[in-house]
Residue frames relative to the residue before (quaternion, step in Angstrom):
aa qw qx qy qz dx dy dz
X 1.0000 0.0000 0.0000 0.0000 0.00 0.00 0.00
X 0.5141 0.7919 -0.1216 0.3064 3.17 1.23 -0.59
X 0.5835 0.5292 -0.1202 0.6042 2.66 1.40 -2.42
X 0.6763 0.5820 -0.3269 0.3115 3.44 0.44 -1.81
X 0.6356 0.5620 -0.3245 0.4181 3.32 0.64 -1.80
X 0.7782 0.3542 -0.1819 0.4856 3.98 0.19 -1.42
X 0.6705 0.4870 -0.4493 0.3338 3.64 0.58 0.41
X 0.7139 0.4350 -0.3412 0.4297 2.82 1.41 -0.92
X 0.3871 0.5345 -0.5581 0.5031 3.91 1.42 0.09
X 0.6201 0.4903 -0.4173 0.4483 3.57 0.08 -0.91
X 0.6185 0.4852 -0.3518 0.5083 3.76 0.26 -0.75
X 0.7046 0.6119 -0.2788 0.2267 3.36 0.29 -1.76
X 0.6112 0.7459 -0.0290 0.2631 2.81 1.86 -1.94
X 0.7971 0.3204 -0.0688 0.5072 2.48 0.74 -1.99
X 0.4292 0.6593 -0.4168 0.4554 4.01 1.14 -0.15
X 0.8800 0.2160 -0.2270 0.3569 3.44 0.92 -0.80
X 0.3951 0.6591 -0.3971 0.5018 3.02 1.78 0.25
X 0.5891 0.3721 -0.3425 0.6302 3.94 0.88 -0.88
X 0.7006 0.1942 -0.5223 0.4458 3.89 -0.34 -0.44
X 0.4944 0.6791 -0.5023 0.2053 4.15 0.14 -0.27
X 0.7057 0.4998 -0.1154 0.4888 2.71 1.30 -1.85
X 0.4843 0.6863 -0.3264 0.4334 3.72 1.24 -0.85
X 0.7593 0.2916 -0.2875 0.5058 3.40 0.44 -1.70
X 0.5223 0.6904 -0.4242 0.2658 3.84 0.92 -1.00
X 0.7058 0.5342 -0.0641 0.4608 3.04 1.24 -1.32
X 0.5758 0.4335 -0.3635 0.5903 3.62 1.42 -0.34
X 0.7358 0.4005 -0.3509 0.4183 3.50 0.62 -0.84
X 0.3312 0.6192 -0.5554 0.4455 3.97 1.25 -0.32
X 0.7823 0.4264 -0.2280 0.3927 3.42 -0.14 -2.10
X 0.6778 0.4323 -0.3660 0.4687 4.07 0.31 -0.29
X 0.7620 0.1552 -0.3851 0.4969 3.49 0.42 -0.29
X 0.3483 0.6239 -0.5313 0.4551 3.79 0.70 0.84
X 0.7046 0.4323 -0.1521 0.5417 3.03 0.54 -1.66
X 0.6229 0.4565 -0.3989 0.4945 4.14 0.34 -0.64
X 0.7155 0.5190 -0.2248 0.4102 3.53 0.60 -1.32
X 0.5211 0.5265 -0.3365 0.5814 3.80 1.45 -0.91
X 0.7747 0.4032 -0.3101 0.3756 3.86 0.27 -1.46
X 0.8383 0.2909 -0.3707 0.2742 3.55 0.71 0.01
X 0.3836 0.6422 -0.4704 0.4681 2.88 1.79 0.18
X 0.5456 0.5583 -0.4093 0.4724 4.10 0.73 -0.83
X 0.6761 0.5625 -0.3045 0.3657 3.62 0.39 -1.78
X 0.6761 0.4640 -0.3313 0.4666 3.86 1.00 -1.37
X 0.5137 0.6454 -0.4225 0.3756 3.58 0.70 -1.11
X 0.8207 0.4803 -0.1662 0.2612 3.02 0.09 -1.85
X 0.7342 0.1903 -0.2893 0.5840 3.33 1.62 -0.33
X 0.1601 0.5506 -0.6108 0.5460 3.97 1.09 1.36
X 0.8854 0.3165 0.0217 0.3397 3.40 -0.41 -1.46
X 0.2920 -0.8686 0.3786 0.1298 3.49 1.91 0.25
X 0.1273 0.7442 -0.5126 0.4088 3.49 1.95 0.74
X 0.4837 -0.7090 0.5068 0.0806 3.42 -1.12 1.58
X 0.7489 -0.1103 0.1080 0.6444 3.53 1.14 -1.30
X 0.0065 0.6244 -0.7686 -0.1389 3.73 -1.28 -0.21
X 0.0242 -0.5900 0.7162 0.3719 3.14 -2.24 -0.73
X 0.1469 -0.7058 0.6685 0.1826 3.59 -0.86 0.20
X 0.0005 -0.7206 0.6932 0.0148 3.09 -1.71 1.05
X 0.1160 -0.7044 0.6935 0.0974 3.89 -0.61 0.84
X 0.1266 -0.6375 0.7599 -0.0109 3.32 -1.74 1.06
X 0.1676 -0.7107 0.6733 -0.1167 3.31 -1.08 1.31
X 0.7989 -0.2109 0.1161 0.5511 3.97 -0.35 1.41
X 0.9145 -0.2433 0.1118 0.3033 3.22 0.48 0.85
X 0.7471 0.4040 -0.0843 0.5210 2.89 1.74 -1.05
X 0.0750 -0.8504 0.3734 0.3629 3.49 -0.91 0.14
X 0.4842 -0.7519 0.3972 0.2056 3.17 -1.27 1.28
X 0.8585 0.0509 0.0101 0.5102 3.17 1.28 -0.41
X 0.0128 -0.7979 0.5860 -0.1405 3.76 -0.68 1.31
X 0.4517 0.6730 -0.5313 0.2466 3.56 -0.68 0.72
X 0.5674 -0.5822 0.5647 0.1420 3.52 -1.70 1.62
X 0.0354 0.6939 -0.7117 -0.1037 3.20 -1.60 0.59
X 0.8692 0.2192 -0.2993 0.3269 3.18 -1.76 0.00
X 0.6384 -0.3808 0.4839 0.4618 3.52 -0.99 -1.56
X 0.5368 -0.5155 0.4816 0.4627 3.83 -1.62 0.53
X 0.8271 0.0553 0.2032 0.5211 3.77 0.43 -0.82
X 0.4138 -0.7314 0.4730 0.2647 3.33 -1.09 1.62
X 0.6020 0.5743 -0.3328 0.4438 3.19 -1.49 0.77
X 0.8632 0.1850 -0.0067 0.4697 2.97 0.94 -1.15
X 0.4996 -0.7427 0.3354 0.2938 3.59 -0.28 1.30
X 0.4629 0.7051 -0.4720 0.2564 3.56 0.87 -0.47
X 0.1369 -0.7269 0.6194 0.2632 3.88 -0.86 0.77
X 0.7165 -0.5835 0.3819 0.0154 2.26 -1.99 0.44
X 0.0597 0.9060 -0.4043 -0.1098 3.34 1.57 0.94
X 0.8258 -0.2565 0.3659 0.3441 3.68 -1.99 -0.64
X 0.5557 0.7372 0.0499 0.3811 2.62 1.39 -1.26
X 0.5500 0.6566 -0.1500 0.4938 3.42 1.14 -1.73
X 0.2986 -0.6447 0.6927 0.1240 3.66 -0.64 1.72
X 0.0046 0.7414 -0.6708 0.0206 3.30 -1.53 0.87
X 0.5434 -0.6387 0.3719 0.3981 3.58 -0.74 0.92
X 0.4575 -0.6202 0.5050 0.3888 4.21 -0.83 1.12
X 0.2989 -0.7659 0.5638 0.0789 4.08 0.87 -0.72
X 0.7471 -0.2465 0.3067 0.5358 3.69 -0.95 -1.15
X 0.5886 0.5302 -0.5058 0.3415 3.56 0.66 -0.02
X 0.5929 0.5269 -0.4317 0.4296 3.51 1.34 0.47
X 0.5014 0.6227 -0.4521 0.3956 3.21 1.00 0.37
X 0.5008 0.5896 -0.4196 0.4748 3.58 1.49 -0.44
X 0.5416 0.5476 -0.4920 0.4058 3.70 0.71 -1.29
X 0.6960 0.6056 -0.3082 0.2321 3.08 0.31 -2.07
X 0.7160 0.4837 -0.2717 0.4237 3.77 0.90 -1.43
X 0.5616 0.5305 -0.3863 0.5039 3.82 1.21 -1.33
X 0.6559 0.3938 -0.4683 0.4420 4.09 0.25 -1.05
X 0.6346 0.6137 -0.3009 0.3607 3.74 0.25 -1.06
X 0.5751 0.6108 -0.1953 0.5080 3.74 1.33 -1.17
X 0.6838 0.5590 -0.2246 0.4117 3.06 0.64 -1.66
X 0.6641 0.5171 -0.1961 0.5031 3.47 0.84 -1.19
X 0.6537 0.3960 -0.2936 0.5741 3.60 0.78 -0.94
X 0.6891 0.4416 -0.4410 0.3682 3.82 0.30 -0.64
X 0.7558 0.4713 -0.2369 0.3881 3.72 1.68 -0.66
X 0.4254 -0.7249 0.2778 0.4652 3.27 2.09 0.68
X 0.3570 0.7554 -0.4889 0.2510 4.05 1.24 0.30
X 0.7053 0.0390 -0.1131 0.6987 3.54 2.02 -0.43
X 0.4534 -0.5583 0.6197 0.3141 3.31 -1.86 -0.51
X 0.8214 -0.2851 0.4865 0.0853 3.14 -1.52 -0.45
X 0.8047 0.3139 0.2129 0.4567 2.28 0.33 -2.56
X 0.4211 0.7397 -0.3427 0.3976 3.59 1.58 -0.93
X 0.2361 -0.6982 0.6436 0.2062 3.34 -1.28 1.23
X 0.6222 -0.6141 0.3854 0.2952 2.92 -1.27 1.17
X 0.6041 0.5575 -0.4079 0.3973 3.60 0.35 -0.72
X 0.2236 0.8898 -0.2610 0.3002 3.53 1.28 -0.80
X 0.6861 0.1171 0.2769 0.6624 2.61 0.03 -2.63
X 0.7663 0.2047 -0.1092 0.5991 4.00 0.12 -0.14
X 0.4059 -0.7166 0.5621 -0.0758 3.43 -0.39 1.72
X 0.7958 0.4206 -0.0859 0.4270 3.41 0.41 -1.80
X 0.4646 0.6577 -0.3892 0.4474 3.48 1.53 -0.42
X 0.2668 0.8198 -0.4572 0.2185 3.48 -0.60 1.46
X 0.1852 -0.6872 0.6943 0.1069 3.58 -0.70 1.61
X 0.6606 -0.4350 0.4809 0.3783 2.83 -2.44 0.32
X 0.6049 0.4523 -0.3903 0.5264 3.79 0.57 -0.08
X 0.3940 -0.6877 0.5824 0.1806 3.97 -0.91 0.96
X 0.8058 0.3659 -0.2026 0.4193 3.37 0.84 -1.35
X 0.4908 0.4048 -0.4133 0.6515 3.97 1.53 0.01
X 0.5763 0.4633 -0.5017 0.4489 3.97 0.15 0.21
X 0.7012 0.5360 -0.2493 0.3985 3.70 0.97 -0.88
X 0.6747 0.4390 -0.1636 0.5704 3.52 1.54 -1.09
X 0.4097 0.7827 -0.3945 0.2529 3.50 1.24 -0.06
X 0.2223 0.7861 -0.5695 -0.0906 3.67 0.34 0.44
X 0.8212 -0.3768 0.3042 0.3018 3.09 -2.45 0.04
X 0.5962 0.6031 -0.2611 0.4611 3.73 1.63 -0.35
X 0.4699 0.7176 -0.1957 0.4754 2.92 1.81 -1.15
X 0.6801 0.6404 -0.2071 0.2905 3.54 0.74 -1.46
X 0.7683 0.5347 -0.0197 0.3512 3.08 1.54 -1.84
X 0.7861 0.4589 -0.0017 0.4142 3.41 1.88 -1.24
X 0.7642 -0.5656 0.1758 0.2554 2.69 1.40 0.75
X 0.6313 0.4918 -0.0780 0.5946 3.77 1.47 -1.28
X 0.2222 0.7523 -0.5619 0.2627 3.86 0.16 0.54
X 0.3685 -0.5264 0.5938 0.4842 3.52 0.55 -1.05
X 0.4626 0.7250 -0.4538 0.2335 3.77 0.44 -0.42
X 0.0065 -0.8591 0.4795 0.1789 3.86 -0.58 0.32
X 0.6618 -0.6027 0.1349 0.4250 2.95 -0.86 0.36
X 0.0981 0.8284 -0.5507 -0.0294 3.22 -1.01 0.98
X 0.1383 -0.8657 0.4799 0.0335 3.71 0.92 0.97
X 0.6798 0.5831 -0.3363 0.2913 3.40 0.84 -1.46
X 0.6031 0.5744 -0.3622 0.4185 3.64 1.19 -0.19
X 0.7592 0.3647 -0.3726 0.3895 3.32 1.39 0.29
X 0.4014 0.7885 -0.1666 0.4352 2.90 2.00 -0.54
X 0.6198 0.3044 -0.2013 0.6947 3.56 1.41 -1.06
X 0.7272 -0.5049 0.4460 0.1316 3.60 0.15 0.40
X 0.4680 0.6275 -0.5124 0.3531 4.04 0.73 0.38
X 0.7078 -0.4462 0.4835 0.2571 2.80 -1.53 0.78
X 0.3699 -0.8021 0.3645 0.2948 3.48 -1.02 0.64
X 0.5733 0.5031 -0.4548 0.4598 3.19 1.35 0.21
X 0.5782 0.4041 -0.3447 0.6194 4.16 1.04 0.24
X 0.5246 0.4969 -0.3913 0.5699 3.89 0.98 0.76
X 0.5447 0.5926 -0.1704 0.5683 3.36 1.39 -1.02
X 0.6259 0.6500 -0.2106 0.3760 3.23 0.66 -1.44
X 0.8339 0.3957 0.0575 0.3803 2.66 0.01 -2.30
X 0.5667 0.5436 -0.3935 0.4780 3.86 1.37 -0.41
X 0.5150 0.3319 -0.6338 0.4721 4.11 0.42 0.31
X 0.6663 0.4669 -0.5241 0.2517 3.83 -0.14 -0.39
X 0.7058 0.4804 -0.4077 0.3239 3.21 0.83 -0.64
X 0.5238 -0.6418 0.5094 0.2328 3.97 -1.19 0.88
X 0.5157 -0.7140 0.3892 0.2700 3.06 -0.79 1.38
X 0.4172 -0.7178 0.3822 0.4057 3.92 -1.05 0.07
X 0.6814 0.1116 0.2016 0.6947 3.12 1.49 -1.17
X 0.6746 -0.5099 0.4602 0.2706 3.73 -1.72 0.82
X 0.5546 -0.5328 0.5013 0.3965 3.59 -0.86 0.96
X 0.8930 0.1979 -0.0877 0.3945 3.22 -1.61 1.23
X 0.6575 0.5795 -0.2972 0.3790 3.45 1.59 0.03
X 0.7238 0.0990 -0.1644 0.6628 3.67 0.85 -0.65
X 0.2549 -0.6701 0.6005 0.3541 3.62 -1.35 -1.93
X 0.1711 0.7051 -0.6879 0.0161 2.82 -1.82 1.01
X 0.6632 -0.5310 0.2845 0.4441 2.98 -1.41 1.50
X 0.0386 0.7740 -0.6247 -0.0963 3.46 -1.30 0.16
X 0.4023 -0.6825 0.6069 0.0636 3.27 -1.16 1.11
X 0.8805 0.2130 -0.2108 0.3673 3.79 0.49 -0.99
X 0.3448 0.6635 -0.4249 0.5102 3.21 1.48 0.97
X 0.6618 0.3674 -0.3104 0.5750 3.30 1.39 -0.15
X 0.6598 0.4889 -0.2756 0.4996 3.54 0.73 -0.32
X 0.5833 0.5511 -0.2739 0.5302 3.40 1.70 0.23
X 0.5562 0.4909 -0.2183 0.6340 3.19 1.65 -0.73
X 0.6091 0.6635 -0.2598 0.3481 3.17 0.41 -0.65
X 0.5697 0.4801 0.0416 0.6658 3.29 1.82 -1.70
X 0.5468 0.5119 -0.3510 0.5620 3.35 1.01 -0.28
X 0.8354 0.4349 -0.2270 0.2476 3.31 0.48 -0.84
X 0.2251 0.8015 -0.2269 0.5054 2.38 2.38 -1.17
X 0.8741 0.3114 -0.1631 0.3351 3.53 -0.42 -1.27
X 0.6060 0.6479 -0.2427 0.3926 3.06 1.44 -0.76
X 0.6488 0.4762 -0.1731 0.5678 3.38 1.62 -1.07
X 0.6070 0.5329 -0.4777 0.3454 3.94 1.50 -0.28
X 0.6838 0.6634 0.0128 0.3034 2.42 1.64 -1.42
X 0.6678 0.4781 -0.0801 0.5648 3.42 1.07 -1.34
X 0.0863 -0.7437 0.6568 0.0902 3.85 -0.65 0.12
X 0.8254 0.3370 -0.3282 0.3120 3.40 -1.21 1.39
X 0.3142 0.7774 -0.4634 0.2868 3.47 1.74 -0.54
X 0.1897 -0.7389 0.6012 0.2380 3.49 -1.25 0.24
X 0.3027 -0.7857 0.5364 0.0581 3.57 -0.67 1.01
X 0.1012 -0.8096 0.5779 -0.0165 3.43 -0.08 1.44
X 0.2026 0.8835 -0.4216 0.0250 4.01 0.02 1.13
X 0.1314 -0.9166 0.3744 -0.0496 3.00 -0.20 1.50
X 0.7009 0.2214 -0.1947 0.6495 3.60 -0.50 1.28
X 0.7349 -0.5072 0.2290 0.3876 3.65 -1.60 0.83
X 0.8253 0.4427 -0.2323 0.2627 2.86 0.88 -1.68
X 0.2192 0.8024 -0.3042 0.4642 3.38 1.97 0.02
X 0.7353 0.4710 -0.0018 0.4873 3.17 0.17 -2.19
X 0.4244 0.8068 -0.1779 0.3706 3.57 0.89 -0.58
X 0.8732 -0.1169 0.0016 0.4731 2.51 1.03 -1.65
X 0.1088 0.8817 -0.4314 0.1568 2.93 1.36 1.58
X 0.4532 0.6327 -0.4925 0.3894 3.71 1.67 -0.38
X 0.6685 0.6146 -0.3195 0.2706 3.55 0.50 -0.81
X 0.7042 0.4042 -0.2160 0.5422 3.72 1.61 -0.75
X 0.3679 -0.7316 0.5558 0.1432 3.31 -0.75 1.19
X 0.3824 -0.8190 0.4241 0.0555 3.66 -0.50 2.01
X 0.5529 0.5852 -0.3804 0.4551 3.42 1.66 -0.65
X 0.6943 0.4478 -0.1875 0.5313 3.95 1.33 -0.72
X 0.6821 0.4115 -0.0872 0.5981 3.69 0.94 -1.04
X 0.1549 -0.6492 0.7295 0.1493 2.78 -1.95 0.40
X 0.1642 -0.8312 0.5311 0.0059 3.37 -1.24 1.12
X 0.0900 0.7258 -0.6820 -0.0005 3.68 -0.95 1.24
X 0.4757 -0.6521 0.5858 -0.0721 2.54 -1.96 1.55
X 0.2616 0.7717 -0.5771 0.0558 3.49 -1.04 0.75
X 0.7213 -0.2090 0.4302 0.5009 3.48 -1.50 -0.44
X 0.3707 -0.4780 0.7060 0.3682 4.01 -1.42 0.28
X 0.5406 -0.5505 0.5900 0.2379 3.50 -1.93 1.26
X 0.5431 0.5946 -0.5230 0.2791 3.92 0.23 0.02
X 0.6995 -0.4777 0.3627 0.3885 3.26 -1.46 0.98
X 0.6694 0.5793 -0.2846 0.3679 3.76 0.73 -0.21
X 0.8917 0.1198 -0.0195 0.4362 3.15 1.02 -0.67
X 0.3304 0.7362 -0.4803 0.3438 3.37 2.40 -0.26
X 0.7079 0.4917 -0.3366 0.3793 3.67 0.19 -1.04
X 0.6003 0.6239 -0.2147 0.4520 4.25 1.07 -0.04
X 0.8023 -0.0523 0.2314 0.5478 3.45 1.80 -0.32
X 0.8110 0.2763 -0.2354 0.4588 3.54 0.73 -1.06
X 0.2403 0.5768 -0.5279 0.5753 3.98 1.44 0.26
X 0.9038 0.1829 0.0208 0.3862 3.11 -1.50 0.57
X 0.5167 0.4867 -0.5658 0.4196 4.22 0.22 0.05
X 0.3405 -0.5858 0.7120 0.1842 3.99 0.29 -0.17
X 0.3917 0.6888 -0.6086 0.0408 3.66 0.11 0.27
X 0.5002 0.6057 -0.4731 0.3988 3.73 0.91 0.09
X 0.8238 0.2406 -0.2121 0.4674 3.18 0.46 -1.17
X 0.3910 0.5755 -0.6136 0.3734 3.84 0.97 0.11
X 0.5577 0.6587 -0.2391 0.4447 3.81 0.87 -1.84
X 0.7989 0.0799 -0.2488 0.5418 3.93 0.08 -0.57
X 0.3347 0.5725 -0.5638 0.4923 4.12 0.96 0.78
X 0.8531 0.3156 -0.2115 0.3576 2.99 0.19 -1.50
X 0.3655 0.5744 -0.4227 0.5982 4.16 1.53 -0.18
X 0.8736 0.2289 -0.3097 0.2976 3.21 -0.61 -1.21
X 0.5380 0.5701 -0.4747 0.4002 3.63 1.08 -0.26
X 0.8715 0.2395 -0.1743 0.3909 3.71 0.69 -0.25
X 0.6605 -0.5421 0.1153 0.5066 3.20 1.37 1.76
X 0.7306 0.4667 -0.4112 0.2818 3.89 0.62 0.47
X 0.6555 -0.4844 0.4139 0.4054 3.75 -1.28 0.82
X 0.2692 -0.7739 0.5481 0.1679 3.05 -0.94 1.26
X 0.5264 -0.6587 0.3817 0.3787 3.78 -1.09 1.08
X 0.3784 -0.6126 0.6651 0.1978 3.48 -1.69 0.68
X 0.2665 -0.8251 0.4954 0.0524 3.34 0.10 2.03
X 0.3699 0.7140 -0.4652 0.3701 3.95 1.42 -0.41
X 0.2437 -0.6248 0.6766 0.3041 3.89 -1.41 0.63
């Protein structure tokens, strides 16, 4: 009776120790989350930023999602979750992860001068065109200056290509920085080539604008997998559950290559 008597305290115990820690752990996350919403709220009027949404995902889940301000001063419209916003430079991340992917399947280097793999790739300097590598592409320091307006007006990227020996360098490869936009749109073209060229690559495209550009990958050479975009917005619609890691080292190891160790 005894035994009985001190287990179920023992039971009793631990039940309220796990809910203790449970609520401890709900109230952690609220003043996180309180402390996160007014730190956003100042920002937004630091940075005189009209609207945002933020959404933080935490193992999968999301712990936190909420609109601020308006779409556009002047105008009362808020600013919901919801609210399409232009992707901007956060496509330049895609750009590096595809580029990785390729380096992690030895299809490129790093180190690889660009001209290498991209012939037409040309600065006004011959001998900084030659030292140009594929790392080079991503960081900003090329000598390139800034010359944006060639995408801005809308040229083709192979008459962007073109047009980039005319432009005068700013500074020696690897010597100063400036933001650069068509250093990514060179990579990009890298890759391009890599997928005319190369045979087997797996193409992991996620979300429309992804999918977009699925004319560009020859399917008779490539393999392509398709899902929902991973953002809190749309992970829950498709990208839960696609297995696209382990489809990706199925589809490697089925044709004699090392499958990738997707772990950080």
């Amino acid at each position: 009776m005894r035994v009985l008597l001190f287990f179920i305290a023992l039971t009793g115990l631990s039940l309220f120790t796990s809910a203790q820690k449970k609520q401890d752990k709900v109230s952690s996350r609220s003043q996180a989350s309180a402390l996160f919403d007014t730190y956003i709220q100042s920002a937004l009027q630091t940075w005189k930023t009209p609207g945002l949404s933020v959404a933080v995902v935490k193992d999968g889940n999301i712990v936190f999602k909420k609109a601020y301000g308006v779409k556009e001063l002047g105008n009362p419209d808020i600013y919901t979750t919801s609210t399409l916003s232009t992707c901007a430079s956060t496509t330049k991340a895609m750009t590096a992860v595809c580029m990785a992917m390729l380096v992690d399947e030895g299809k490129i280097k790093w180190t690889d001068i660009v001209t290498d793999v991209l012939p037409e790739f040309k600065l006004s300097d011959p001998y900084i065109t030659s030292q140009v590598t594929v790392k080079d592409l991503f960081t900003h320091n090329a000598g390139l200056g800034n010359a944006d307006l060639l995408w801005v007006f809308g040229y083709p990227r192979s008459e962007i290509l073109h047009r980039m020996q005319a432009i005068p360098l700013a500074y020696s490869l690897r010597a100063s920085f400036i933001y650069q936009n068509l250093m990514y749109m060179t990579a990009g073209e890298v890759i391009k080539k890599i997928s005319e060229e190369k045979k087997g690559i797996v193409f992991l495209l996620w979300g429309r604008f992804a999918q977009d550009k699925q004319v560009l990958i020859d399917e008779t050479k490539h393999h392509v997998l398709k899902a929902a975009h991973p953002s809190p917005f749309s992970a829950d619609k498709g990208f839960f559950g696609c297995r696209h890691f382990s489809k990706t080292n199925e589809l490697l190891m089925q044709q004699g290559d090392e499958p990738i160790d997707w772990k950080l």
